[in-house]
Backbone as CSV, one residue per row, in Angstrom:
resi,resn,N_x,N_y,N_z,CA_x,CA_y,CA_z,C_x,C_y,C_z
1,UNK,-70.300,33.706,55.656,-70.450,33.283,57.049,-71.206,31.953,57.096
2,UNK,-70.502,30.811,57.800,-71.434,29.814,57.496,-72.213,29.321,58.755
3,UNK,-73.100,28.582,58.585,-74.616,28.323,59.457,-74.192,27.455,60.935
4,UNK,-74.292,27.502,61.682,-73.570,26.722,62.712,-74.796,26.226,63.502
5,UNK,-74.125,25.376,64.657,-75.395,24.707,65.418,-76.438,25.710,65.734
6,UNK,-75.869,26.820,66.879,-76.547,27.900,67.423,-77.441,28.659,66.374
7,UNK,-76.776,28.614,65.243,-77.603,29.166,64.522,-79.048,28.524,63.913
8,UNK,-78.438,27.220,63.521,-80.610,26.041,63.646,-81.092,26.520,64.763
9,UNK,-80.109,26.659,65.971,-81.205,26.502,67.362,-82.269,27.685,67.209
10,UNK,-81.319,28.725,67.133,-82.157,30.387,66.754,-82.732,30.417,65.657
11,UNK,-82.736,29.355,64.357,-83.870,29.794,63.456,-85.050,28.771,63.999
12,UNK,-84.720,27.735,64.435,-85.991,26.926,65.367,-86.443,27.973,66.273
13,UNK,-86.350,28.523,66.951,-86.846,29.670,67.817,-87.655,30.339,66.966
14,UNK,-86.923,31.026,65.993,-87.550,31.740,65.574,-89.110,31.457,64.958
15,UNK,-89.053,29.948,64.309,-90.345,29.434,63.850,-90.800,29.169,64.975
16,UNK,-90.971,28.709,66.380,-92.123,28.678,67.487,-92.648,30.167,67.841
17,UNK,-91.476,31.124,67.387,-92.234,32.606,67.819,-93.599,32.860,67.108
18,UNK,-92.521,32.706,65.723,-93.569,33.399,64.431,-94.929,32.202,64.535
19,UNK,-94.881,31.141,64.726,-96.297,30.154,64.820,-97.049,30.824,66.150
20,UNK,-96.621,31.354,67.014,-96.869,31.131,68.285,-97.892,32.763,68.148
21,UNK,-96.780,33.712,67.345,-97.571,34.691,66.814,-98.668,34.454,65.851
22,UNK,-98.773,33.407,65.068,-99.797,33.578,64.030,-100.699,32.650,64.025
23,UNK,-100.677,31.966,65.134,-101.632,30.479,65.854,-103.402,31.204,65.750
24,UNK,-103.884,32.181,65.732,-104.866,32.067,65.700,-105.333,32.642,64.477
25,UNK,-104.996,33.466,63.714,-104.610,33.608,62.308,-104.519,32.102,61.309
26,UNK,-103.618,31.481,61.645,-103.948,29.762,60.814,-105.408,29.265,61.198
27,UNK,-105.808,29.438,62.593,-106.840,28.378,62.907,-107.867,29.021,62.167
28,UNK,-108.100,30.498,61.935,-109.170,31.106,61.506,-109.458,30.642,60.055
29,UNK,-108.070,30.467,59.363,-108.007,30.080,58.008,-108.427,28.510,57.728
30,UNK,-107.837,27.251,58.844,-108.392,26.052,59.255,-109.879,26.198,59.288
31,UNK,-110.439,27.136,60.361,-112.010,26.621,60.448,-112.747,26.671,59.181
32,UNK,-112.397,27.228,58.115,-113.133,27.575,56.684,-113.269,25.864,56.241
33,UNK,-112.089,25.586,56.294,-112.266,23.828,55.360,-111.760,22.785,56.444
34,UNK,-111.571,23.344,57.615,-110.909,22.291,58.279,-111.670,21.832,60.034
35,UNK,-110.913,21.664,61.009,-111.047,21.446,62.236,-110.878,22.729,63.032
36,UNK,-110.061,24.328,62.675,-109.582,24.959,62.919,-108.762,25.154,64.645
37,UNK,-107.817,23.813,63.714,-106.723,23.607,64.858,-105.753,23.569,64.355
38,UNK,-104.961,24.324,63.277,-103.978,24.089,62.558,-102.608,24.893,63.489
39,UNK,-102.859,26.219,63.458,-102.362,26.801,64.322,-102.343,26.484,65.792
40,UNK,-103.230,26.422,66.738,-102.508,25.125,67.743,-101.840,24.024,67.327
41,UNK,-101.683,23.265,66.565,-100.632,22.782,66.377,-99.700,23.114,65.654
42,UNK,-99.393,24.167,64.975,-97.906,24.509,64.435,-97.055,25.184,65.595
43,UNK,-97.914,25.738,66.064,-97.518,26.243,67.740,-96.891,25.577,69.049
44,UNK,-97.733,24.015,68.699,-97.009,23.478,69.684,-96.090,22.598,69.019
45,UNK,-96.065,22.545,68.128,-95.113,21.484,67.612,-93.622,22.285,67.076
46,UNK,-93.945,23.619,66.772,-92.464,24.469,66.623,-92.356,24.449,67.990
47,UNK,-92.789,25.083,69.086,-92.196,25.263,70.510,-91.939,24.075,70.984
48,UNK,-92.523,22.736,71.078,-91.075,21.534,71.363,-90.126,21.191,70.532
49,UNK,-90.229,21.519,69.080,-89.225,21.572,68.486,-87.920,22.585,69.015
50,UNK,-88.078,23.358,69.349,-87.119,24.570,69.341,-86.182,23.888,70.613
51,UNK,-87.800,24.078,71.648,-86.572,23.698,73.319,-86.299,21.969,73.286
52,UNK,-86.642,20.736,72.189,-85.563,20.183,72.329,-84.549,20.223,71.347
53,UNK,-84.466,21.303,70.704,-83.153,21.642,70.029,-82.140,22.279,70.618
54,UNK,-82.406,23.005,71.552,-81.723,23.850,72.744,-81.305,22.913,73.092
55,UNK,-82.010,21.776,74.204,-81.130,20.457,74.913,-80.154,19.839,74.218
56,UNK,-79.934,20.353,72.887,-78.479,19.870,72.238,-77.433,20.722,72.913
57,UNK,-76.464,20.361,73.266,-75.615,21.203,73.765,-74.526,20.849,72.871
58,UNK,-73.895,19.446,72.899,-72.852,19.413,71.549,-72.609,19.095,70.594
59,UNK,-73.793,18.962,69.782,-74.354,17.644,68.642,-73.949,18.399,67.736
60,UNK,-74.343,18.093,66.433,-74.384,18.263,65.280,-75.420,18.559,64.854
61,UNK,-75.387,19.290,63.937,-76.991,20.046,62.824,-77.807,19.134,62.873
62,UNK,-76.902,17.670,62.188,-78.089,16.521,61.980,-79.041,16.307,63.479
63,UNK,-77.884,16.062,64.173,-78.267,16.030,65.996,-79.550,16.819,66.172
64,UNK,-79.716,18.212,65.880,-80.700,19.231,66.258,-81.656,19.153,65.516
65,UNK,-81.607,18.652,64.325,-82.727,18.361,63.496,-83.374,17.193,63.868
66,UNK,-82.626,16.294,64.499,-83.477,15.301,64.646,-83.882,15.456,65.799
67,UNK,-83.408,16.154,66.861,-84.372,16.276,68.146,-85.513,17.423,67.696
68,UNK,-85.239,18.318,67.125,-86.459,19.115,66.745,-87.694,17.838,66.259
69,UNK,-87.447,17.195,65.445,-87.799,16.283,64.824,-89.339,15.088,65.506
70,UNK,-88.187,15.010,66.814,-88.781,13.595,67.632,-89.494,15.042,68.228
71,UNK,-89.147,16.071,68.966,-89.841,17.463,70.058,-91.311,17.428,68.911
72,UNK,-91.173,17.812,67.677,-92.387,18.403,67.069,-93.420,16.842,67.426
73,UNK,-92.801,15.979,67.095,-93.821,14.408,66.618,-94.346,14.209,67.872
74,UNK,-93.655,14.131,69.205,-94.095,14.102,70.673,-95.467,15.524,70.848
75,UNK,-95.201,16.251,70.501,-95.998,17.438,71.016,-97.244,17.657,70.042
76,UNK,-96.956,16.931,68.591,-98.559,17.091,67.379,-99.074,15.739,67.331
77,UNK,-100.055,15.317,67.586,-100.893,13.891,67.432,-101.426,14.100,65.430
78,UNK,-101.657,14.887,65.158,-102.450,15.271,63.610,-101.355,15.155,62.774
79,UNK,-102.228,15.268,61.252,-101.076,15.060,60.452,-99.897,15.529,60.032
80,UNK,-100.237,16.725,60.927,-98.761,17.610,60.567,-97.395,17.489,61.071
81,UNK,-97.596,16.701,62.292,-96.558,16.126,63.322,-95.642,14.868,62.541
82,UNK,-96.380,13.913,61.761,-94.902,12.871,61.213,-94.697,13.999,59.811
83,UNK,-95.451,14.295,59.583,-94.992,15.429,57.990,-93.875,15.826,58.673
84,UNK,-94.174,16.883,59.549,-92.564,17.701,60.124,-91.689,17.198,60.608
85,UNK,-92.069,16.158,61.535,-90.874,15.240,61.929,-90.138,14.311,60.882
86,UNK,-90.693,13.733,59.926,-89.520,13.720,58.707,-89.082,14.791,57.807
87,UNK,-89.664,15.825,58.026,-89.087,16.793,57.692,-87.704,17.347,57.612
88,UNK,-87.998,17.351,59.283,-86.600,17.587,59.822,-85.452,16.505,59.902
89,UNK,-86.173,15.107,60.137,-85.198,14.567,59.720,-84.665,14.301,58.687
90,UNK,-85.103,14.573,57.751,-84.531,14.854,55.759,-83.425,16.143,55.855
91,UNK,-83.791,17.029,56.498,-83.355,18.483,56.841,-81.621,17.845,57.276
92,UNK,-81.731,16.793,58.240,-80.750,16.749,59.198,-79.590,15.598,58.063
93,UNK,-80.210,15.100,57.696,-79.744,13.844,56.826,-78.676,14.679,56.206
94,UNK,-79.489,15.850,55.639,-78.620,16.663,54.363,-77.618,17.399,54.689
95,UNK,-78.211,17.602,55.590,-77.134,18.389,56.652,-75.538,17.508,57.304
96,UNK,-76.065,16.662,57.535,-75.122,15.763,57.864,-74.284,16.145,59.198
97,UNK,-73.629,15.061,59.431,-73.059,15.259,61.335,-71.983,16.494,61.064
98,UNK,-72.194,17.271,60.663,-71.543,18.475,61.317,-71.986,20.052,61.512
99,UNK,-70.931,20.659,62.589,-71.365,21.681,63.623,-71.564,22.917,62.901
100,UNK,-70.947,23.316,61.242,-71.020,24.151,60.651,-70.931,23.848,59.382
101,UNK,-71.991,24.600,58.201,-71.896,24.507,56.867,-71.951,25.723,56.193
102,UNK,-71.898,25.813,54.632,-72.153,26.937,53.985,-73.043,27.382,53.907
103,UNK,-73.305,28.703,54.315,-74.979,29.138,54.620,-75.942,28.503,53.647
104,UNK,-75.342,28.610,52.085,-76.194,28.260,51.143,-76.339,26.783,50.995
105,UNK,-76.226,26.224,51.715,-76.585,24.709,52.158,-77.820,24.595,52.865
106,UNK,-78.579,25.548,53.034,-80.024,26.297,53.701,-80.774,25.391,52.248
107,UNK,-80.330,25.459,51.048,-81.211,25.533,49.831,-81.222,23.806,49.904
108,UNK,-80.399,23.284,50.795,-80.673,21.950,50.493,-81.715,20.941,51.349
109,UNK,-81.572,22.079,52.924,-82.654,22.023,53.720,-84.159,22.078,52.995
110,UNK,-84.034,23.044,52.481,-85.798,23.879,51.829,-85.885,22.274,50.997
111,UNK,-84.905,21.786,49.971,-85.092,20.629,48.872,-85.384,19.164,49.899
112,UNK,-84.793,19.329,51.140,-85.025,18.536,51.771,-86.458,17.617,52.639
113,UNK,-86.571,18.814,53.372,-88.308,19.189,54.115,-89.391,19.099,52.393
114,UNK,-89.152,19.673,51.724,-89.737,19.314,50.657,-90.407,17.232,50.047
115,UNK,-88.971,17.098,49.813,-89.696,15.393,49.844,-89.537,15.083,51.078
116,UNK,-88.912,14.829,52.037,-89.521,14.152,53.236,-91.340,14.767,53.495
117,UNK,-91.633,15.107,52.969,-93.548,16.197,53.173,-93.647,15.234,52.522
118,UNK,-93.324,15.364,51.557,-94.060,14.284,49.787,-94.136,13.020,49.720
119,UNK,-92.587,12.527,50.615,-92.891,11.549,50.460,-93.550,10.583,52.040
120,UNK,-93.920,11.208,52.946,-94.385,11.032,54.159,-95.888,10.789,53.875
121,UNK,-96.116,12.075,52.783,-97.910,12.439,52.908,-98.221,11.905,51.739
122,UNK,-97.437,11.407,50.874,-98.004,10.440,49.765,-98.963,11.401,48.919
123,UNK,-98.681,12.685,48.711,-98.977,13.887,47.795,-98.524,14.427,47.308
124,UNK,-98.959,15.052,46.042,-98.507,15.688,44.946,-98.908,17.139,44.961
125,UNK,-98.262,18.190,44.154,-98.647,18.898,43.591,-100.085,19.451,43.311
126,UNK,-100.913,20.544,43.528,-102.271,20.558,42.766,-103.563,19.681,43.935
127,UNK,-103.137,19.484,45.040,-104.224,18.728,45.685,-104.648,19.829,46.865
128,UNK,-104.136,20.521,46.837,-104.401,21.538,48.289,-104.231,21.097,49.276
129,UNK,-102.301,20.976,49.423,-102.091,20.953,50.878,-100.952,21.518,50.884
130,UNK,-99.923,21.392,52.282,-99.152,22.391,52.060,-97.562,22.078,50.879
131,UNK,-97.766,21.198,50.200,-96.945,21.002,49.288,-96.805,21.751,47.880
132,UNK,-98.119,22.220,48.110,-98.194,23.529,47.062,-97.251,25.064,47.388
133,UNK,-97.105,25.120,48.681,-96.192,26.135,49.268,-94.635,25.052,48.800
134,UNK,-94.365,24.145,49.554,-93.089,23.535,49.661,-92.830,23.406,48.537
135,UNK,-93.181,22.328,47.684,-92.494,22.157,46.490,-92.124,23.156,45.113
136,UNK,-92.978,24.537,44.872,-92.566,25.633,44.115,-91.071,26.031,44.825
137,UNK,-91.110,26.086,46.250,-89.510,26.940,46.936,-88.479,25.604,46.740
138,UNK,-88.909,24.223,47.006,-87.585,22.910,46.695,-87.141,23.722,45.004
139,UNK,-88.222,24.078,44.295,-87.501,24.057,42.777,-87.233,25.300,42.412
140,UNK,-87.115,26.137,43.414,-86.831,27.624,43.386,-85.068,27.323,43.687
141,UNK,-85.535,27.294,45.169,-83.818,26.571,45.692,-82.988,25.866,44.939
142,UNK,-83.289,24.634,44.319,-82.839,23.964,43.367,-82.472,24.793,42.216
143,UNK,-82.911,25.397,42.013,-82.677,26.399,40.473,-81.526,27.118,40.857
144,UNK,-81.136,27.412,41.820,-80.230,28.434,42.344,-80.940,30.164,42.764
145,UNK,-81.720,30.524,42.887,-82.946,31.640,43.387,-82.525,32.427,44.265
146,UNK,-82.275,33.116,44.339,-81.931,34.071,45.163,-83.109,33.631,46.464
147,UNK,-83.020,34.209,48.036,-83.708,34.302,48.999,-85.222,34.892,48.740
148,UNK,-85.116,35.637,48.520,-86.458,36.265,48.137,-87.294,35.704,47.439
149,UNK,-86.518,35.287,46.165,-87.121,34.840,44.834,-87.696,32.664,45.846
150,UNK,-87.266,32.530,46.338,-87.527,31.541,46.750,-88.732,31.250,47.726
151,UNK,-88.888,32.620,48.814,-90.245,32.430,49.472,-90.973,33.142,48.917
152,UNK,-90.931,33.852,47.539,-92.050,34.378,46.665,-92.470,32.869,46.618
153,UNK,-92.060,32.160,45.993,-92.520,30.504,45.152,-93.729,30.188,46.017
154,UNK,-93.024,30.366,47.291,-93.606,29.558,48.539,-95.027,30.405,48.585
155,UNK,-94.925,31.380,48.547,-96.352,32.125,49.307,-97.066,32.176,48.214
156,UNK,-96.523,32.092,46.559,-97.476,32.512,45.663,-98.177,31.050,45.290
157,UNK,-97.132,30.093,45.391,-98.294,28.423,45.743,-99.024,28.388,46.889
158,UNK,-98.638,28.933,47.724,-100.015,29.072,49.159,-101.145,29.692,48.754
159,UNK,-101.193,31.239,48.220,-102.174,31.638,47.586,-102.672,31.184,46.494
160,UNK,-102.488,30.209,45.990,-102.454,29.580,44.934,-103.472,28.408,45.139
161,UNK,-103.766,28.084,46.556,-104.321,26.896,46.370,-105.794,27.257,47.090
162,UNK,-106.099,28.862,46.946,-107.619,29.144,47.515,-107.899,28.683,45.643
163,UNK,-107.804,28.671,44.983,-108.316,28.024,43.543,-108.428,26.558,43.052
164,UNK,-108.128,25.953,44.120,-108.108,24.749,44.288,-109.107,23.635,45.079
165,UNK,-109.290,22.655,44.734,-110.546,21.824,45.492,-109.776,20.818,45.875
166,UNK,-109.963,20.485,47.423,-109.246,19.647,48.386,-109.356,18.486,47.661
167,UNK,-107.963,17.938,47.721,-108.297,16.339,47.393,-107.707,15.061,48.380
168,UNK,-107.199,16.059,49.606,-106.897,14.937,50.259,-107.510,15.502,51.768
169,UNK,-107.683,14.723,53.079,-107.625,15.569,54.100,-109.022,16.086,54.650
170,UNK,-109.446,16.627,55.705,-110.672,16.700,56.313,-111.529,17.728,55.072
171,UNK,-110.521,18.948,54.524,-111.268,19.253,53.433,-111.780,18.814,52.123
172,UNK,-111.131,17.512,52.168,-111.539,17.329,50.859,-112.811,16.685,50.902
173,UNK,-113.525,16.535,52.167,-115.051,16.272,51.926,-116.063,17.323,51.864
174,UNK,-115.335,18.594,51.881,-116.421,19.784,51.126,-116.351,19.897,50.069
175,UNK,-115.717,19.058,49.215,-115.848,19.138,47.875,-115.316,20.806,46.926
176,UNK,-116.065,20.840,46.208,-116.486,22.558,45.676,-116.292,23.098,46.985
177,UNK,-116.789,23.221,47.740,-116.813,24.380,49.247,-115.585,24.752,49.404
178,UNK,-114.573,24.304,49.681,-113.163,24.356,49.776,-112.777,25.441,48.547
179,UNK,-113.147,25.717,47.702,-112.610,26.781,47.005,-112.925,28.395,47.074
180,UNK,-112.328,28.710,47.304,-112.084,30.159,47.280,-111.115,30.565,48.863
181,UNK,-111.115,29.508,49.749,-110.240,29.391,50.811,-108.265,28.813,50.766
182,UNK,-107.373,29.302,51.021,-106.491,28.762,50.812,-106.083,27.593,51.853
183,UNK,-105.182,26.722,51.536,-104.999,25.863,52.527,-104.137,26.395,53.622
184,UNK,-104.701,25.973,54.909,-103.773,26.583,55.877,-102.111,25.816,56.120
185,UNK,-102.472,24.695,55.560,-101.073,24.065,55.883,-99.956,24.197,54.765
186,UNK,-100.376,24.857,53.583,-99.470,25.561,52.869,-99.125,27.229,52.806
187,UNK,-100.203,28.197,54.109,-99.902,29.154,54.262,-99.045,29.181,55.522
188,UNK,-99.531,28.330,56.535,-97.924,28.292,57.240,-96.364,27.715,56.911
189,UNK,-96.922,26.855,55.849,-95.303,26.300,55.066,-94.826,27.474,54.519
190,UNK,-95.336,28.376,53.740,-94.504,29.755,53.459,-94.030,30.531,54.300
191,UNK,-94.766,30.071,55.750,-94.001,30.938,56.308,-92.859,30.760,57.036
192,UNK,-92.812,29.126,57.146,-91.904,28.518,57.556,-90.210,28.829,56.561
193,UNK,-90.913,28.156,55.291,-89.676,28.482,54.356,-89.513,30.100,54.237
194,UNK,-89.838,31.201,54.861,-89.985,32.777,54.638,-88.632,32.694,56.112
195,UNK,-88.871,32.181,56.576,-87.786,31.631,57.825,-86.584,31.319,57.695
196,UNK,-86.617,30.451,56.987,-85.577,29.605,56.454,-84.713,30.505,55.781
197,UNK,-85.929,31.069,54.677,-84.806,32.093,53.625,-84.114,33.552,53.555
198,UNK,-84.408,33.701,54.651,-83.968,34.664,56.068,-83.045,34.682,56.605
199,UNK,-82.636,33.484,56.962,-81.331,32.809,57.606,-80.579,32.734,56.297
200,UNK,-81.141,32.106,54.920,-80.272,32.152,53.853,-79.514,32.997,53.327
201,UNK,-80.416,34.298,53.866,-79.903,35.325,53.080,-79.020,36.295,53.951
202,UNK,-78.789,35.771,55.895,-78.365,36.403,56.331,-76.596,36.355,56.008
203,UNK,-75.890,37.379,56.373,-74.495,37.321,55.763,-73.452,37.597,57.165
């Protein structure tokens, strides 16, 4: 069964629910090393993402990705807003101008949002942010991974980075302090790609 417009629109939905549900849950995890505003903004930046993906009425994937795109960047002032908004527009690129693809063209999305993050936020691997979630699931996906096996990657680099000392970002001026906390912007990227690979795996 392959992925159609309606269907981005409803997995964009689905990520403003699940943020919208877990908005104070992130911030709690934010206030440890951060501003604990992470979750208000994944919250508001999936929910204008979603409803201006809806205002697509006859576009193309790329079309919806990129209004999700400009919806998230309009609605987050912080750094997470151009991260996601090239996100999605990497998402949409890959996707390309049309109304339906092969579901498993999802894996090129995940490889996608992956470097548009990386190469937006000018980070690597190992620094504690949420690229420690993204980039284990780009090379999960890439490998060919089954759904599952792909947002394991994701959540076990999220948990992965309470062992880690901030090196970029408001935490990285607690130095040492920052450890034993995970980063919040790679525990909502798992859950984002836990989204994604959901839809991947639907049939």
């Amino acid at each position: 069964m392959d992925f159609t417009t309606s269907d981005l629109q409803a997995l964009l939905t689905d990520l403003a629910d699940l943020m919208r549900a877990e908005r104070d849950h992130l911030c709690a995890l934010d206030g440890a090393i951060g501003d604990a505003d992470h979750g208000i903004a994944m919250e508001q930046g999936m929910v204008a993402a979603a409803a201006a993906a809806r205002e697509v009425t006859d576009g193309t994937l790329q079309d919806i990705f990129n209004a999700a795109a400009k919806g998230f960047l309009n609605a987050v002032g912080a750094s997470s807003g151009p991260l996601y908004a090239t996100a999605f527009m990497r998402a949409g690129k890959a996707l390309g101008p049309e109304k339906s693809v092969p579901r498993d063209s999802l894996r090129q999305v995940i490889v996608a949002m992956a470097e548009g993050i990386a190469h937006r936020g000018k980070a690597e691997a190992g620094q504690k942010t949420m690229l420690d979630a993204w980039l284990p699931a780009a090379e999960a996906a890439s490998a060919g991974a089954d759904p599952s096996a792909i947002a394991a990657a994701a959540t076990e680099g999220a948990e992965a980075t309470s062992g880690m000392v901030a090196a970029l970002g408001r935490a990285a001026r607690l130095g040492d302090r920052s450890l034993g906390h995970p980063d919040p912007g790679a525990v909502s990227a798992a859950m984002i790609v836990g989204v994604i690979c959901k839809a991947l795996a639907a049939s």
